[in-house]
PDB file with one MODEL, atoms N, CA, C and O in Angstrom:
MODEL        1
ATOM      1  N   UNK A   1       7.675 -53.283 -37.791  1.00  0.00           N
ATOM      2  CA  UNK A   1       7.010 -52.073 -38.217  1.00  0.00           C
ATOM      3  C   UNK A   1       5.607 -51.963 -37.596  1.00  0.00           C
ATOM      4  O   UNK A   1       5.035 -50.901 -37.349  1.00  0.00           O
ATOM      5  N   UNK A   2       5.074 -53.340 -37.352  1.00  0.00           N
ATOM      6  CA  UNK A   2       3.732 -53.423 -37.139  1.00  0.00           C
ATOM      7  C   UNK A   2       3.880 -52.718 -35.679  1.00  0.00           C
ATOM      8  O   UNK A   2       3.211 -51.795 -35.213  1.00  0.00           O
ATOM      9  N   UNK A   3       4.770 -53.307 -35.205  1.00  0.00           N
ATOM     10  CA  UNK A   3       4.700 -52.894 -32.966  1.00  0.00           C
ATOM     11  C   UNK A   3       4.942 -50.942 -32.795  1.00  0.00           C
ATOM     12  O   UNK A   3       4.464 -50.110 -32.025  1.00  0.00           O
ATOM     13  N   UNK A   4       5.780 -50.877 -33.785  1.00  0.00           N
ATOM     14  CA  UNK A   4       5.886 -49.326 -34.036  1.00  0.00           C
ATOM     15  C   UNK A   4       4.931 -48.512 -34.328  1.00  0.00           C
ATOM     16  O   UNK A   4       4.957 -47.283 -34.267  1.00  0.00           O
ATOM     17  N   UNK A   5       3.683 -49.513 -34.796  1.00  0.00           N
ATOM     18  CA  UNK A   5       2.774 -48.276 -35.589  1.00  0.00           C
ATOM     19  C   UNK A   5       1.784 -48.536 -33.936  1.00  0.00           C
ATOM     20  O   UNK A   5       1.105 -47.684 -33.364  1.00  0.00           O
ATOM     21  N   UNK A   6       1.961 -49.616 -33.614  1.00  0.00           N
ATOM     22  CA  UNK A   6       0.798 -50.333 -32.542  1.00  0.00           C
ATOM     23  C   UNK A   6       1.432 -48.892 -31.413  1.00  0.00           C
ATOM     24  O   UNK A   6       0.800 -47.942 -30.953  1.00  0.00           O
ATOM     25  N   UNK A   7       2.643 -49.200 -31.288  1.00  0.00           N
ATOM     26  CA  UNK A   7       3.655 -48.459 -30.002  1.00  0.00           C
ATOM     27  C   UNK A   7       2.760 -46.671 -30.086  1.00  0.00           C
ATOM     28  O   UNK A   7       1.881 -46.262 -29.327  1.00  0.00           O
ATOM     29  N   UNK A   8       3.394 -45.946 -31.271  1.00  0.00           N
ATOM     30  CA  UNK A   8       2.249 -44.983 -31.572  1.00  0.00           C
ATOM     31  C   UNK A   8       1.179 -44.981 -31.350  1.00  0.00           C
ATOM     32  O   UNK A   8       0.982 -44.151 -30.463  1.00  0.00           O
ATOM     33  N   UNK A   9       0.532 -45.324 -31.566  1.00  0.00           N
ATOM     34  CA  UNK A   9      -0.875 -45.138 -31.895  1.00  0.00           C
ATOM     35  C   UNK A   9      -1.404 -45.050 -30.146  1.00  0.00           C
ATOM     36  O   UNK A   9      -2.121 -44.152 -29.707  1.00  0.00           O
ATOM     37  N   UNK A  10      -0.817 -46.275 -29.282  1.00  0.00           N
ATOM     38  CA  UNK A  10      -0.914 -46.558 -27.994  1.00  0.00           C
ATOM     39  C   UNK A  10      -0.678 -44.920 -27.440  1.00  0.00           C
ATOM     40  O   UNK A  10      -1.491 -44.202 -26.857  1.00  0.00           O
ATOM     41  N   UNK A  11       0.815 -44.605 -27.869  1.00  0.00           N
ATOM     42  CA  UNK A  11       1.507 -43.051 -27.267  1.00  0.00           C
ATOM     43  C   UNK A  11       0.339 -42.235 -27.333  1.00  0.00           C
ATOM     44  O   UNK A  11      -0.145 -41.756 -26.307  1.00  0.00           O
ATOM     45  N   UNK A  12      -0.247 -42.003 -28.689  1.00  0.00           N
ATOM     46  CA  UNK A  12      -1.271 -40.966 -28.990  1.00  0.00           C
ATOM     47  C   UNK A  12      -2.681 -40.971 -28.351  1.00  0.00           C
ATOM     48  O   UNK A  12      -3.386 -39.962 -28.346  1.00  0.00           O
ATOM     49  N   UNK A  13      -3.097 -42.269 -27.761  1.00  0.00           N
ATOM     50  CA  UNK A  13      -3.920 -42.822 -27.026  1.00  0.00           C
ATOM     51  C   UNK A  13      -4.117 -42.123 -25.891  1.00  0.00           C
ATOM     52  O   UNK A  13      -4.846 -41.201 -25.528  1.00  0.00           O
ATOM     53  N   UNK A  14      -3.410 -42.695 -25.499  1.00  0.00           N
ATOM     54  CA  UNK A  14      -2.856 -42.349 -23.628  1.00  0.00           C
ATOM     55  C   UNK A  14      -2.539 -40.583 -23.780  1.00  0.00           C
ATOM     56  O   UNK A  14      -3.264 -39.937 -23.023  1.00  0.00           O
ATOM     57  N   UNK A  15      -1.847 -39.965 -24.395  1.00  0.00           N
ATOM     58  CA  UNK A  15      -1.502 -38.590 -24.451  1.00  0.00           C
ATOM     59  C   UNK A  15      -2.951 -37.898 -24.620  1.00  0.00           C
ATOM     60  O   UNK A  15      -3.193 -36.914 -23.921  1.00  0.00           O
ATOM     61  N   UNK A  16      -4.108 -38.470 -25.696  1.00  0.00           N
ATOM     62  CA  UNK A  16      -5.425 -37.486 -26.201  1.00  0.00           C
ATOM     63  C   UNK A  16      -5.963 -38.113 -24.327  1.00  0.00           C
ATOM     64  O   UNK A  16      -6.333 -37.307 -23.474  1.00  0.00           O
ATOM     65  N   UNK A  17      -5.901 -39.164 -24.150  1.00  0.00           N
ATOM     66  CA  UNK A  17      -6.403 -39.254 -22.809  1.00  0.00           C
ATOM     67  C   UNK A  17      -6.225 -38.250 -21.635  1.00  0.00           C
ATOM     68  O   UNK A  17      -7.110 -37.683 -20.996  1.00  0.00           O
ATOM     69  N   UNK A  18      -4.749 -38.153 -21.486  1.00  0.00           N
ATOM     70  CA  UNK A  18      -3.886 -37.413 -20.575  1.00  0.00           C
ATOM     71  C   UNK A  18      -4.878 -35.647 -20.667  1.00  0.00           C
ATOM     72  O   UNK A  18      -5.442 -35.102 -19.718  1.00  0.00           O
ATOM     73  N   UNK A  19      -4.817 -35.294 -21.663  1.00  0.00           N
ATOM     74  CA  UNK A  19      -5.052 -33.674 -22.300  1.00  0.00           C
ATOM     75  C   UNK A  19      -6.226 -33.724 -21.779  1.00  0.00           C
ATOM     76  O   UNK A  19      -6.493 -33.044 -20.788  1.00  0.00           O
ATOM     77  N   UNK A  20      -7.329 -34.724 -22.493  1.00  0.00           N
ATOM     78  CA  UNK A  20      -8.711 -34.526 -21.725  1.00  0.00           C
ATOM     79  C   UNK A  20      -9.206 -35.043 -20.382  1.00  0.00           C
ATOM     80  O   UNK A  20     -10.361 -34.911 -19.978  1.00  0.00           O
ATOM     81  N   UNK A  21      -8.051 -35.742 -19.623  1.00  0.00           N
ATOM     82  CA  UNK A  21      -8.315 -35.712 -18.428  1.00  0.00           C
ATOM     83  C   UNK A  21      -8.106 -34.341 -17.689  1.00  0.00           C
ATOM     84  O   UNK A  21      -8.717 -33.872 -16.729  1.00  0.00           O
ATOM     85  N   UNK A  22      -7.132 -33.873 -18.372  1.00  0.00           N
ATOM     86  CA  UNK A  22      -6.736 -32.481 -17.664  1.00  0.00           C
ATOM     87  C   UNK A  22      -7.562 -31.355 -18.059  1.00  0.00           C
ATOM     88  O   UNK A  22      -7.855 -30.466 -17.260  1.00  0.00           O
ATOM     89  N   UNK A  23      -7.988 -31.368 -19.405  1.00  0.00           N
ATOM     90  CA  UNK A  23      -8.794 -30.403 -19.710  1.00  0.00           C
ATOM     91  C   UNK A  23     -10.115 -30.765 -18.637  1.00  0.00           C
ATOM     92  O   UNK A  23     -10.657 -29.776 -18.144  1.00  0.00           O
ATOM     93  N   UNK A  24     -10.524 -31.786 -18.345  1.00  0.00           N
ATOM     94  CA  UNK A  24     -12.474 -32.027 -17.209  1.00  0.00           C
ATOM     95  C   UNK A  24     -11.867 -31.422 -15.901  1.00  0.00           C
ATOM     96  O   UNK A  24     -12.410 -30.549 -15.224  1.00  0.00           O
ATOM     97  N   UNK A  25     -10.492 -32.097 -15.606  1.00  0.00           N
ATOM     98  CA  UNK A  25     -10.116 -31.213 -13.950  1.00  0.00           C
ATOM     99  C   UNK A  25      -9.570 -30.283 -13.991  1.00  0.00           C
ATOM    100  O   UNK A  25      -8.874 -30.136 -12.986  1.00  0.00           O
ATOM    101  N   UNK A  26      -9.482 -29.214 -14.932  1.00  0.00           N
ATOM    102  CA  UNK A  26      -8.840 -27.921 -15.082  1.00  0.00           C
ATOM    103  C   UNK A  26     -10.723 -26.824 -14.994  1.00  0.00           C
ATOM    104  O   UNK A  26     -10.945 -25.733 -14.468  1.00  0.00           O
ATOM    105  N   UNK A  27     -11.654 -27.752 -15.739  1.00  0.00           N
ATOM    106  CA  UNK A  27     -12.688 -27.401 -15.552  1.00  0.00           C
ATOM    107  C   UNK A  27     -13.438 -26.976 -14.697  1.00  0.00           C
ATOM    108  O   UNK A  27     -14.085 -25.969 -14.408  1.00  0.00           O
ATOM    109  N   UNK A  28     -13.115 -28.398 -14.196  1.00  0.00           N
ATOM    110  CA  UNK A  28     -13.683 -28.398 -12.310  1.00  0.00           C
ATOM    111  C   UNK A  28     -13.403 -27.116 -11.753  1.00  0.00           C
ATOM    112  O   UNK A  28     -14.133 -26.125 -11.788  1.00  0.00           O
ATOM    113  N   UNK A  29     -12.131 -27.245 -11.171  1.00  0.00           N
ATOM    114  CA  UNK A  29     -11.480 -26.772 -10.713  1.00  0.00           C
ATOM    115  C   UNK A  29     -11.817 -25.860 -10.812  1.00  0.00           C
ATOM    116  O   UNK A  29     -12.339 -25.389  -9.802  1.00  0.00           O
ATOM    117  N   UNK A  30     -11.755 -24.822 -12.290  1.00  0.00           N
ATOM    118  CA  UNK A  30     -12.254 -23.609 -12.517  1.00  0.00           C
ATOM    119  C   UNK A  30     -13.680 -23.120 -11.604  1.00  0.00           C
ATOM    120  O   UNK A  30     -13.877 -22.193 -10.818  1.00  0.00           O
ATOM    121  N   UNK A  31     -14.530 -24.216 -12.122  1.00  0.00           N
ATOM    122  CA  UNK A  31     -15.360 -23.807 -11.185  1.00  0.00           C
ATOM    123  C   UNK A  31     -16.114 -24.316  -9.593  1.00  0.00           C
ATOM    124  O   UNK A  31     -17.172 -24.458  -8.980  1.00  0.00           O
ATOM    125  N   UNK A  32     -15.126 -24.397  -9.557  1.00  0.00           N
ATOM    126  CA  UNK A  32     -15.069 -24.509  -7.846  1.00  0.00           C
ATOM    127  C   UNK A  32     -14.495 -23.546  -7.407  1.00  0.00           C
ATOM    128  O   UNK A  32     -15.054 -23.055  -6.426  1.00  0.00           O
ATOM    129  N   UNK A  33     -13.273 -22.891  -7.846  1.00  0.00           N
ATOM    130  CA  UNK A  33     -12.984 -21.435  -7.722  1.00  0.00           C
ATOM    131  C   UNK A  33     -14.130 -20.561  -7.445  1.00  0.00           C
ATOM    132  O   UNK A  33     -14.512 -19.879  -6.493  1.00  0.00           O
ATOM    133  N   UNK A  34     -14.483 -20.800  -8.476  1.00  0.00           N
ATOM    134  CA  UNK A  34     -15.221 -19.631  -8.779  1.00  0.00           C
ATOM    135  C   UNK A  34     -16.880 -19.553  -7.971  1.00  0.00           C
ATOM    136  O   UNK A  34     -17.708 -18.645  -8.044  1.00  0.00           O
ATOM    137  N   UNK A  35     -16.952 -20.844  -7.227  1.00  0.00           N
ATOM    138  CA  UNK A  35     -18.320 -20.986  -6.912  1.00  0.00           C
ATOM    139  C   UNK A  35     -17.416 -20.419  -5.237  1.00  0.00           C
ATOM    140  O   UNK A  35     -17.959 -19.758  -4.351  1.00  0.00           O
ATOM    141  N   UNK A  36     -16.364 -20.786  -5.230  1.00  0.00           N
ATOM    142  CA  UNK A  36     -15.890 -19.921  -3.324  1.00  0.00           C
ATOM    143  C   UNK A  36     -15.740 -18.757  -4.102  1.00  0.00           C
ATOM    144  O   UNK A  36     -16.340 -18.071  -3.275  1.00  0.00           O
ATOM    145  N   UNK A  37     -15.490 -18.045  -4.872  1.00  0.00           N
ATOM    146  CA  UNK A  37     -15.436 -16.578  -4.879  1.00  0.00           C
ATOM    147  C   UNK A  37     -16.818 -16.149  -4.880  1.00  0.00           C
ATOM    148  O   UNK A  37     -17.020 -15.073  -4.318  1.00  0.00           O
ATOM    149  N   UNK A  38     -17.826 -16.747  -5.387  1.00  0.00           N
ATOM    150  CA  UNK A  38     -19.426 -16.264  -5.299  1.00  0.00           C
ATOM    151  C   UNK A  38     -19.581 -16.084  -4.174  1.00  0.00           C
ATOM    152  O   UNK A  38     -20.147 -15.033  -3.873  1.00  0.00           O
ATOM    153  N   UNK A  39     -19.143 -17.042  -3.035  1.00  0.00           N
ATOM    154  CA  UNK A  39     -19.607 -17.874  -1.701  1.00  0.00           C
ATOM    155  C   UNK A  39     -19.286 -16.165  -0.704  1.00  0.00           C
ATOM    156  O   UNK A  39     -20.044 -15.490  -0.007  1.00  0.00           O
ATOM    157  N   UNK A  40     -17.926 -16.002  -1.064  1.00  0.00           N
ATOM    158  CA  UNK A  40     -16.929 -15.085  -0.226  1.00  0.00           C
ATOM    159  C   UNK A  40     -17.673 -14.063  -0.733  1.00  0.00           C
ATOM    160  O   UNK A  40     -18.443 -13.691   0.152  1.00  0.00           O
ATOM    161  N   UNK A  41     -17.840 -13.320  -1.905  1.00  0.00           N
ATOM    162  CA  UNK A  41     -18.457 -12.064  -2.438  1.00  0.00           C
ATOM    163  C   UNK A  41     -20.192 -12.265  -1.769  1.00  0.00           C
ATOM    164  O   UNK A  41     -20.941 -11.298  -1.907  1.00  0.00           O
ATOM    165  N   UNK A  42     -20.477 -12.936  -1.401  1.00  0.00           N
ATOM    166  CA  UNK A  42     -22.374 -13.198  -0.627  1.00  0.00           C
ATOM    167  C   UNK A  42     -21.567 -12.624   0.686  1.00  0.00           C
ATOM    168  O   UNK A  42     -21.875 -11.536   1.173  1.00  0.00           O
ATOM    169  N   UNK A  43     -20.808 -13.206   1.069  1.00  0.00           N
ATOM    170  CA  UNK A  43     -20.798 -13.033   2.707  1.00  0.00           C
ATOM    171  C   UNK A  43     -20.083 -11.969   2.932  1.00  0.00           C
ATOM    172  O   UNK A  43     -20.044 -11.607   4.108  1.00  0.00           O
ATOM    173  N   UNK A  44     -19.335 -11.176   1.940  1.00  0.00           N
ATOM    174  CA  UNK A  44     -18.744  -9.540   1.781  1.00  0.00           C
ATOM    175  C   UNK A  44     -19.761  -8.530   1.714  1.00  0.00           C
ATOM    176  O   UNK A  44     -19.924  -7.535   2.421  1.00  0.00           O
ATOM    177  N   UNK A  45     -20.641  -9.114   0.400  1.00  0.00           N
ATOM    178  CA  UNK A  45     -21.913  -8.188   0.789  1.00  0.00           C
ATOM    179  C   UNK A  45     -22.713  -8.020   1.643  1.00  0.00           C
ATOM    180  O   UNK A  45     -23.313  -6.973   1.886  1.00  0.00           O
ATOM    181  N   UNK A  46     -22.809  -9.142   2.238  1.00  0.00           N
ATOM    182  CA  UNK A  46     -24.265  -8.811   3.556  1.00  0.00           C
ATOM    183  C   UNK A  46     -23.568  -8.679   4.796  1.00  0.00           C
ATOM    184  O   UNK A  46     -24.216  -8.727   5.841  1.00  0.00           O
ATOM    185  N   UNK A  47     -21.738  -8.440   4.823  1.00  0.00           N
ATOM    186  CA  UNK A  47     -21.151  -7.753   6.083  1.00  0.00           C
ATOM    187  C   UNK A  47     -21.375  -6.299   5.662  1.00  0.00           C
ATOM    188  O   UNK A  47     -21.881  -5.564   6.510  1.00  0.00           O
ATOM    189  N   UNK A  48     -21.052  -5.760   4.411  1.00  0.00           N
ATOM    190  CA  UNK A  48     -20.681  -4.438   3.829  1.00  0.00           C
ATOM    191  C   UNK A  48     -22.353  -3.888   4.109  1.00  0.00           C
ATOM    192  O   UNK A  48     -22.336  -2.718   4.492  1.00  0.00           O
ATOM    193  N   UNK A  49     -23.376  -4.304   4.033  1.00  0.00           N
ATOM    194  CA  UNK A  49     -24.912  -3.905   4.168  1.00  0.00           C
ATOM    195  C   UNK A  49     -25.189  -3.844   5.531  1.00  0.00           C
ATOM    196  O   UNK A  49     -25.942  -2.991   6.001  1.00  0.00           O
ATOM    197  N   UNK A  50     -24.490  -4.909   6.363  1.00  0.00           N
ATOM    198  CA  UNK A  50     -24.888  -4.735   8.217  1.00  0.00           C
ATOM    199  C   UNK A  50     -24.152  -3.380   8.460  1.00  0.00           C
ATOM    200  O   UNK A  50     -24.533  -2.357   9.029  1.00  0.00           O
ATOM    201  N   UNK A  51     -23.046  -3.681   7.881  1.00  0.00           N
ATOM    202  CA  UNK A  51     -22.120  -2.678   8.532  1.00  0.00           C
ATOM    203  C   UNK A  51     -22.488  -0.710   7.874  1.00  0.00           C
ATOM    204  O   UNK A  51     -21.946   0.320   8.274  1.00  0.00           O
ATOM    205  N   UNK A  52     -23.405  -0.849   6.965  1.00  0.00           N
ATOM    206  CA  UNK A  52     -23.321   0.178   6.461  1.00  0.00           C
ATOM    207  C   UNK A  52     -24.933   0.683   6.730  1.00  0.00           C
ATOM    208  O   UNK A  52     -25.437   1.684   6.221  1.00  0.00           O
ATOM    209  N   UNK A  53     -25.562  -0.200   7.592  1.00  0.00           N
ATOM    210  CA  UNK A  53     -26.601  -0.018   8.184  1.00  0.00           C
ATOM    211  C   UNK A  53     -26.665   0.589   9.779  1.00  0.00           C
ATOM    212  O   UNK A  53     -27.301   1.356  10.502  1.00  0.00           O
ATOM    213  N   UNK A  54     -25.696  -0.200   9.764  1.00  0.00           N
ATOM    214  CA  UNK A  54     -24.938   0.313  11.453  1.00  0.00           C
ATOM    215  C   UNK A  54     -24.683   1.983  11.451  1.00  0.00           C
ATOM    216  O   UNK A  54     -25.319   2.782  12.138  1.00  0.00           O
ATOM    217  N   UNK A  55     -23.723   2.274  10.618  1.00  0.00           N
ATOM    218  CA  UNK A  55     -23.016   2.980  10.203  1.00  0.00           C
ATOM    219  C   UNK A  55     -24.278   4.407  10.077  1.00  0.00           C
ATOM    220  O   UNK A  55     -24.039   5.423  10.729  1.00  0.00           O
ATOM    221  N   UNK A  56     -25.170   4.358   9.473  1.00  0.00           N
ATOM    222  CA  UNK A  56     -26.439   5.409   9.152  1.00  0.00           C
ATOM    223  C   UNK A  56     -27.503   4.971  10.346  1.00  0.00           C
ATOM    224  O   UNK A  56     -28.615   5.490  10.251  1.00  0.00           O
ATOM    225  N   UNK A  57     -27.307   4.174  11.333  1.00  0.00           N
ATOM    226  CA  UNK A  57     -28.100   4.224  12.856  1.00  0.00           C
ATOM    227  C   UNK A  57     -27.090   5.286  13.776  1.00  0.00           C
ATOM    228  O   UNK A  57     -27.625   6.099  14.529  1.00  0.00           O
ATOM    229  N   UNK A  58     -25.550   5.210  13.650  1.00  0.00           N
ATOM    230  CA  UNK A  58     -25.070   5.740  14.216  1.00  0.00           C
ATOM    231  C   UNK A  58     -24.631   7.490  13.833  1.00  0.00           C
ATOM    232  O   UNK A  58     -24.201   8.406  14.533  1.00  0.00           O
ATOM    233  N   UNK A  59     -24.918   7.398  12.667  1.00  0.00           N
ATOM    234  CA  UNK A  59     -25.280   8.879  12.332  1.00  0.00           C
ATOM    235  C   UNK A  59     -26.466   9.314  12.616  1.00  0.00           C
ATOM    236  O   UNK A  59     -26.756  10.479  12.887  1.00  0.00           O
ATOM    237  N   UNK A  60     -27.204   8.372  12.561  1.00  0.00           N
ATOM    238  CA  UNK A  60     -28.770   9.421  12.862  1.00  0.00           C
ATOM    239  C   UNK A  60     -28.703   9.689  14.334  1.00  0.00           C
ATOM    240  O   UNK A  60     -29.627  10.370  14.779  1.00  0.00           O
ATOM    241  N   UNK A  61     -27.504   9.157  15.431  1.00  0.00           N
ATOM    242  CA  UNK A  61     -27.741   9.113  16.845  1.00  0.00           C
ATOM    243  C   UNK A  61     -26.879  10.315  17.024  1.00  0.00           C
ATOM    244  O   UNK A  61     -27.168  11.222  17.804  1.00  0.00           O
ATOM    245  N   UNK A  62     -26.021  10.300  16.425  1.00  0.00           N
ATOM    246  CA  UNK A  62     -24.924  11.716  16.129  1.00  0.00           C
ATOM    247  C   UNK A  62     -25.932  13.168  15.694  1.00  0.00           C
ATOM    248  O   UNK A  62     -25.789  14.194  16.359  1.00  0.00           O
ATOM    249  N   UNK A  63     -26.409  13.145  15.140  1.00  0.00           N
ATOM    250  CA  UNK A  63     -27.327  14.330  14.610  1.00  0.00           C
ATOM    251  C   UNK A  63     -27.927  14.590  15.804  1.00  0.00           C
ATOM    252  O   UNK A  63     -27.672  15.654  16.367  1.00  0.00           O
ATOM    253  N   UNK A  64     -28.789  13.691  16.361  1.00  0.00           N
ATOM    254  CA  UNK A  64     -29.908  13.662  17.619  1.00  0.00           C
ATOM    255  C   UNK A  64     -28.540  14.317  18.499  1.00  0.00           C
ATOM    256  O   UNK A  64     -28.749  15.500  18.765  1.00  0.00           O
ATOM    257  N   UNK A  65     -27.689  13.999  18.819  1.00  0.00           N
ATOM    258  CA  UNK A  65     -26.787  14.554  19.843  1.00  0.00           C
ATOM    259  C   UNK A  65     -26.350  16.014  20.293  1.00  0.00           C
ATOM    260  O   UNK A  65     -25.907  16.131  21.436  1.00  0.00           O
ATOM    261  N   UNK A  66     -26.445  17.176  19.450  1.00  0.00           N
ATOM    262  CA  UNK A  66     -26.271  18.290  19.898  1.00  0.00           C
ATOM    263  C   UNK A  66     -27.722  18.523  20.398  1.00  0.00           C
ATOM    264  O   UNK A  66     -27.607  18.930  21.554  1.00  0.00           O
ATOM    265  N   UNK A  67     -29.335  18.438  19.982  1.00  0.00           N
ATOM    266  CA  UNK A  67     -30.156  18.750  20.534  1.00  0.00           C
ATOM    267  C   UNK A  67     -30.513  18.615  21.972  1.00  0.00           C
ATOM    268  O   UNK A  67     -30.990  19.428  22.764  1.00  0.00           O
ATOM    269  N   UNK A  68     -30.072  17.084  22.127  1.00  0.00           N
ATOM    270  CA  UNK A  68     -30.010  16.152  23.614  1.00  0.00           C
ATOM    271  C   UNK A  68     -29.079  17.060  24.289  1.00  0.00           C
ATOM    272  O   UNK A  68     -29.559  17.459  25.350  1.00  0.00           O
ATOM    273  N   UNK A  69     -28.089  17.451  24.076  1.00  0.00           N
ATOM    274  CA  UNK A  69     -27.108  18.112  24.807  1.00  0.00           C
ATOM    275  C   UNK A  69     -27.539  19.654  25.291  1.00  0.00           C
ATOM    276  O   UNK A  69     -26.979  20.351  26.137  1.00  0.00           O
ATOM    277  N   UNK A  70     -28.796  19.981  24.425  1.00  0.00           N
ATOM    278  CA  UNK A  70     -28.949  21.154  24.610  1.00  0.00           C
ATOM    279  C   UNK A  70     -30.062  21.561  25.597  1.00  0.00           C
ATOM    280  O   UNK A  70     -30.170  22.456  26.435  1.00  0.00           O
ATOM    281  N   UNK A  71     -31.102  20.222  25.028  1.00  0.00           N
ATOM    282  CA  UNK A  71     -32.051  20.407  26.131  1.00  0.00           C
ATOM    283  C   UNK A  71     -31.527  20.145  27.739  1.00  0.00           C
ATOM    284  O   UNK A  71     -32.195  20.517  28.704  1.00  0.00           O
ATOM    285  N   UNK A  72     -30.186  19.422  27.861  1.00  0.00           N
ATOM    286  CA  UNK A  72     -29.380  18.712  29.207  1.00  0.00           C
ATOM    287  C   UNK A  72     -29.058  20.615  29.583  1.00  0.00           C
ATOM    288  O   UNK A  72     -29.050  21.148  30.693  1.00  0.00           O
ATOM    289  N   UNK A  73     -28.938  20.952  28.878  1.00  0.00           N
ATOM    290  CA  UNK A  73     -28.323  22.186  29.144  1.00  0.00           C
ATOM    291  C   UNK A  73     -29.559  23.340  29.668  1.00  0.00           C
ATOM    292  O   UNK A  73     -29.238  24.259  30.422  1.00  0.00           O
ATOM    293  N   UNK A  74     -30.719  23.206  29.271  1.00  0.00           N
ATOM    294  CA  UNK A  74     -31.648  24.046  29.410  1.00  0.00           C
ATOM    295  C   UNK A  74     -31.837  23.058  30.643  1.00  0.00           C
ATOM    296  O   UNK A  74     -31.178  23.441  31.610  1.00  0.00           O
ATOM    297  N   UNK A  75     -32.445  22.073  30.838  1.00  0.00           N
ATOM    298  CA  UNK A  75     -32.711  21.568  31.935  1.00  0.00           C
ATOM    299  C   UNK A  75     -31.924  21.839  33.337  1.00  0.00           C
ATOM    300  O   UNK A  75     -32.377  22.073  34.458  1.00  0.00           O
ATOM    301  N   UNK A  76     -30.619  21.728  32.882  1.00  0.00           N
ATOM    302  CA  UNK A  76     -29.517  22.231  34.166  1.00  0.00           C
ATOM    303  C   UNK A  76     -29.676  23.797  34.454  1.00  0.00           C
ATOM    304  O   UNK A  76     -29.569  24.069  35.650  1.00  0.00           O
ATOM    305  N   UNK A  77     -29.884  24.768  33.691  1.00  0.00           N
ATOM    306  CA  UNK A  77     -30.173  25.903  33.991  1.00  0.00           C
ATOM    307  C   UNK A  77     -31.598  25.704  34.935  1.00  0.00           C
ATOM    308  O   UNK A  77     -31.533  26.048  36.116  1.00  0.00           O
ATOM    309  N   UNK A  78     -32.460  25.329  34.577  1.00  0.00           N
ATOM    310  CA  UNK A  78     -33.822  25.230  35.155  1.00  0.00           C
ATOM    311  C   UNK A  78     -33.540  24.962  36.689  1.00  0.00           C
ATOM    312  O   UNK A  78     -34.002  25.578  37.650  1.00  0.00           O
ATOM    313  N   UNK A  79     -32.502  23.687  36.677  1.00  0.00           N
ATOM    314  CA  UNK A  79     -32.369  23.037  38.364  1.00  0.00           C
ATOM    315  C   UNK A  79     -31.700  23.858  39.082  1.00  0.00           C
ATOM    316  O   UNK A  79     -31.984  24.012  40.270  1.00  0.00           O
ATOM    317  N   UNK A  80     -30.352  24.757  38.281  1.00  0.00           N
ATOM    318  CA  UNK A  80     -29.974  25.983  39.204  1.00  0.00           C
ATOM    319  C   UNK A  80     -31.046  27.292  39.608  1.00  0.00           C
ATOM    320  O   UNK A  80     -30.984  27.969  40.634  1.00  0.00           O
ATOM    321  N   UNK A  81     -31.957  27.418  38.580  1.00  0.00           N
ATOM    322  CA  UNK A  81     -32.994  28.530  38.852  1.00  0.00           C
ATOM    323  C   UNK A  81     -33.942  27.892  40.419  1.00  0.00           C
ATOM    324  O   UNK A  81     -33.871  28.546  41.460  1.00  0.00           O
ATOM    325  N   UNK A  82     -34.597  26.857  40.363  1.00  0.00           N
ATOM    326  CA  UNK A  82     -35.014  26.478  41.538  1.00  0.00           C
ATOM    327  C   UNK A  82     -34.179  26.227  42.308  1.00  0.00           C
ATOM    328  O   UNK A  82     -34.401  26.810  43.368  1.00  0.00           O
ATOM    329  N   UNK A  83     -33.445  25.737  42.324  1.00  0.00           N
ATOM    330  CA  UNK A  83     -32.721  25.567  43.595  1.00  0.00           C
ATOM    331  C   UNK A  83     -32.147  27.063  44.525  1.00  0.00           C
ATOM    332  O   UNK A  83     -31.994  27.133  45.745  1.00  0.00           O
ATOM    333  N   UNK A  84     -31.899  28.208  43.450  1.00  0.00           N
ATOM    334  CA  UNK A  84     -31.554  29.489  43.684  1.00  0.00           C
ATOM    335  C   UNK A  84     -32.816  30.239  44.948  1.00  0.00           C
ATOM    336  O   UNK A  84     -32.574  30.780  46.026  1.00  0.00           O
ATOM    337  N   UNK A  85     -34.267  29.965  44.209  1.00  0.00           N
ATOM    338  CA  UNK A  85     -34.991  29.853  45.259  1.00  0.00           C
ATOM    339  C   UNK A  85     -35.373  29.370  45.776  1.00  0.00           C
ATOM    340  O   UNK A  85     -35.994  29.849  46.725  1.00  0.00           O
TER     341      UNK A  85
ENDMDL
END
């Protein structure tokens, strides 16, 4: 009776062991996840900020573009007027 209660007690041992070993590396784990999802969401944002910086340089060069085109256009009239005389 005695090795039976010893046998138990051992089972229940090793099992509360087992649970809280798994519960510290289920922990971890968790956050190590979660410290590469921080990692990945830093380096999403400061592509999404280059790129959206880019993005409003190349509109402001777009706007500038019909004027440029226009003065190209007044200018080419000008070079046919002299050249005419």
């Amino acid at each position: 009776m005695a090795e039976t209660l010893i046998s138990a007690a051992a089972a229940i041992i090793v099992g509360l062991l087992s649970f809280f070993g798994a519960l510290i590396a289920g922990r971890r784990s968790g956050r190590e996840m979660k410290r590469r999802i921080d990692v990945a969401q830093a380096v999403t944002d400061t592509k999404l900020e280059e790129l959206t910086h880019e993005v409003r340089e190349l509109n402001a060069s777009a706007k500038n573009l019909p004027v440029i085109e226009e003065r190209i256009r007044s200018l080419d009239r000008r070079v046919h007027e002299v050249e005419k005389k």
